[in-house]
FIKOL-164330 format. One record per residue: residue number from 1; residue in one letter; z, y, x of N, C-alpha, C in turn. Coordinates in steps of 0.1 Angstrom, whole numbers, plus 5000, padded with zeros to 4 digits. Example, Ala and Ser with C-alpha at 12.3 -4.5 7.8 and 13.67 -1.06 7.14 Angstrom:
# FIKOL-164330
R   seq   type   n_c3   n_c2   n_c1   ca_c3   ca_c2   ca_c1   c_c3   c_c2   c_c1
R     1      A   5078   4943   5132    5078    4955    5123   5078   4967   5132
R     2      S   5071   4978   5128    5071    4989    5137   5079   5000   5129
***
This chain:
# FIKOL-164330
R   seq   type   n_c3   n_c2   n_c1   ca_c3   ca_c2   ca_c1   c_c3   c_c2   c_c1
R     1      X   5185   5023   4851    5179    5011    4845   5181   4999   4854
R     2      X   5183   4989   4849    5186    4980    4856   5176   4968   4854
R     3      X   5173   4959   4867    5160    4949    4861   5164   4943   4876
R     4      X   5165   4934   4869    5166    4916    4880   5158   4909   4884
R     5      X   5154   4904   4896    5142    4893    4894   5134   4886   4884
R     6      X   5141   4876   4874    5136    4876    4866   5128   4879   4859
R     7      X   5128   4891   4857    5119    4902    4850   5108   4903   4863
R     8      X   5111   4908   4871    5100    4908    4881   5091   4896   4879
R     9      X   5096   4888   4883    5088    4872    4881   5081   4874   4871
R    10      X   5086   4878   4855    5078    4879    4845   5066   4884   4844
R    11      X   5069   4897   4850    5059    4906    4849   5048   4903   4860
R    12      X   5054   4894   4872    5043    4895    4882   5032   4881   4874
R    13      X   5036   4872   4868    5031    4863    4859   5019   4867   4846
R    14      X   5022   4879   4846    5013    4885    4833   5003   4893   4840
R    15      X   5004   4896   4855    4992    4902    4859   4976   4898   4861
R    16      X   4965   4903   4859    4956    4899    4859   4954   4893   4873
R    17      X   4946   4879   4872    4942    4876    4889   4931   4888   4893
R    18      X   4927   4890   4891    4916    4901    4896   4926   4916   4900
R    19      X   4935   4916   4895    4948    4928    4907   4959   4923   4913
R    20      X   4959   4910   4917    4963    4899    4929   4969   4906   4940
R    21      X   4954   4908   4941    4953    4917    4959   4962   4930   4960
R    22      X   4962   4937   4953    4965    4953    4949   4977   4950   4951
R    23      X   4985   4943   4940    4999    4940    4941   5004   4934   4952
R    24      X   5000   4925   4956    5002    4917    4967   5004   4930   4978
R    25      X   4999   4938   4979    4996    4949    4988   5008   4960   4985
R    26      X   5007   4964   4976    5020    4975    4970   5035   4963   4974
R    27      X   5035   4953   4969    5047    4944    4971   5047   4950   4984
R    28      X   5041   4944   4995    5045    4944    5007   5052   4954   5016
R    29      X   5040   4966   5009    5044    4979    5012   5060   4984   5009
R    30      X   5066   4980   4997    5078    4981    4995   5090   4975   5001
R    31      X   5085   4962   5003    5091    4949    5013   5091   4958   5026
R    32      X   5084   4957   5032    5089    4966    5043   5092   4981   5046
R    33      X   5103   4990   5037    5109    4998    5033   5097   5010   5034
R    34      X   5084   5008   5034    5071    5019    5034   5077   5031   5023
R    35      X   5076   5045   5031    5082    5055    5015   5069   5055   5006
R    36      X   5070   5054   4992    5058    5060    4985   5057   5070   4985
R    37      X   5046   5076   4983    5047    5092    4981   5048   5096   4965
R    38      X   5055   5106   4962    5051    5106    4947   5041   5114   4942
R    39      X   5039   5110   4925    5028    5114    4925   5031   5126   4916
R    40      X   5018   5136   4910    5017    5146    4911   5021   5151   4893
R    41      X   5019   5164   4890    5030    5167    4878   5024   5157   4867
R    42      X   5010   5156   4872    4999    5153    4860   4998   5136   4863
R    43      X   5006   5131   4872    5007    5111    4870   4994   5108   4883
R    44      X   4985   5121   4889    4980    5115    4897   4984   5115   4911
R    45      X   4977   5108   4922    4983    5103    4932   4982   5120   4942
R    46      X   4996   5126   4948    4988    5139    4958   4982   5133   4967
R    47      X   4974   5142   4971    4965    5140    4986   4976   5132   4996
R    48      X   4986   5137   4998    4994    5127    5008   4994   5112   5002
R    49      X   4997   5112   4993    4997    5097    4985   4986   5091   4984
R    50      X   4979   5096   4981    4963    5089    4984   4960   5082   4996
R    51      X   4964   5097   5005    4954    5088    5023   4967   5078   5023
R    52      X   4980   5080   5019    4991    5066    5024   4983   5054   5017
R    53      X   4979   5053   5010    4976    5039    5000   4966   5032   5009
R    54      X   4952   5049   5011    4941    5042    5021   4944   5032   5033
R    55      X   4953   5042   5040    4959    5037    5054   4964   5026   5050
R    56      X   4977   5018   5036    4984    5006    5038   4970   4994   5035
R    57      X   4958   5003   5027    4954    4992    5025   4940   4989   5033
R    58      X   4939   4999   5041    4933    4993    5056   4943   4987   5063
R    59      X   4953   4990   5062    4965    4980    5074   4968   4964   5068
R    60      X   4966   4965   5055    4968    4949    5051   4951   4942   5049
R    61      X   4941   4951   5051    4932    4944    5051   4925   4937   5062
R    62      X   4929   4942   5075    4927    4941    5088   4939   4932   5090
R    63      X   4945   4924   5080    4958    4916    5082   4969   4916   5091
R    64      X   4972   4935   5091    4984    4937    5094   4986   4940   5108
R    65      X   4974   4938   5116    4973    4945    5126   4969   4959   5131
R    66      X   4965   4968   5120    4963    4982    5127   4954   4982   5139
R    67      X   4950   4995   5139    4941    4995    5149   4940   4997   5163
R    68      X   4937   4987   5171    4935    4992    5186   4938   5005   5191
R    69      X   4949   5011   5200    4947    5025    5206   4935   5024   5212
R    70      X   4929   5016   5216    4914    5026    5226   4904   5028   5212
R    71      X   4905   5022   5200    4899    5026    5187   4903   5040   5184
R    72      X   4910   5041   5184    4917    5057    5183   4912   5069   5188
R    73      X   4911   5061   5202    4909    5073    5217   4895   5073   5213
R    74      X   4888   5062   5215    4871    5066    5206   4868   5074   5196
R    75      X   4873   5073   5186    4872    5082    5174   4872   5095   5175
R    76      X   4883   5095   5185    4887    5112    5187   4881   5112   5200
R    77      X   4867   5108   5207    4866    5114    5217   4872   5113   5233
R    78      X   4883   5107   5233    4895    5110    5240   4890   5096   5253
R    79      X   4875   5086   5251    4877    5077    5261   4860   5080   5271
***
C-alpha cells in the first residue's frame, strides 16, 4: 500500500482535538524509530505492548526526560 504525506496531513486534519495528545505521542514515538509491539490475534495490545505505550507515555509526559537513575535506585531499594 502506498500513502504519501498528503494523505497523512489529511487524516491528521480529521482527528478529534480531544486525541491531540495521543497522536502527538504515537507520532513521535515512530519519529524516533521506537519498535511497536504488535498486537494480539484478537486486535488487542499484548502485555509487552501495553507496558511499551505506558512507558512512551510517561516519557513524553515528563517531556522527554525519563527518569532520574537515583529515582530508579529508590524504587528498587538499591540507595
Amino acid at each position: 500500500m502506498q500513502v504519501d504525506r498528503i494523505e497523512l496531513h489529511a487524516l491528521l486534519d480529521r482527528i478529534p482535538d480531544a486525541d491531540l495528545i495521543v497522536t502527538r505521542k504515537l507520532l513521535q514515538a515512530l519519529a524516533m524509530g521506537w519498535d511497536v509491539a504488535p498486537a494480539g490475534d484478537e486486535g488487542d495490545l499484548t502485555t509487552q505492548a501495553a507496558g511499551d505505550v505506558e512507558a512512551a507515555e510517561a516519557y513524553f509526559d515528563a517531556g522527554g526526560a525519563g527518569i532520574p537513575h537515583r529515582e530508579i535506585l529508590k524504587e528498587f531499594g538499591l540507595t
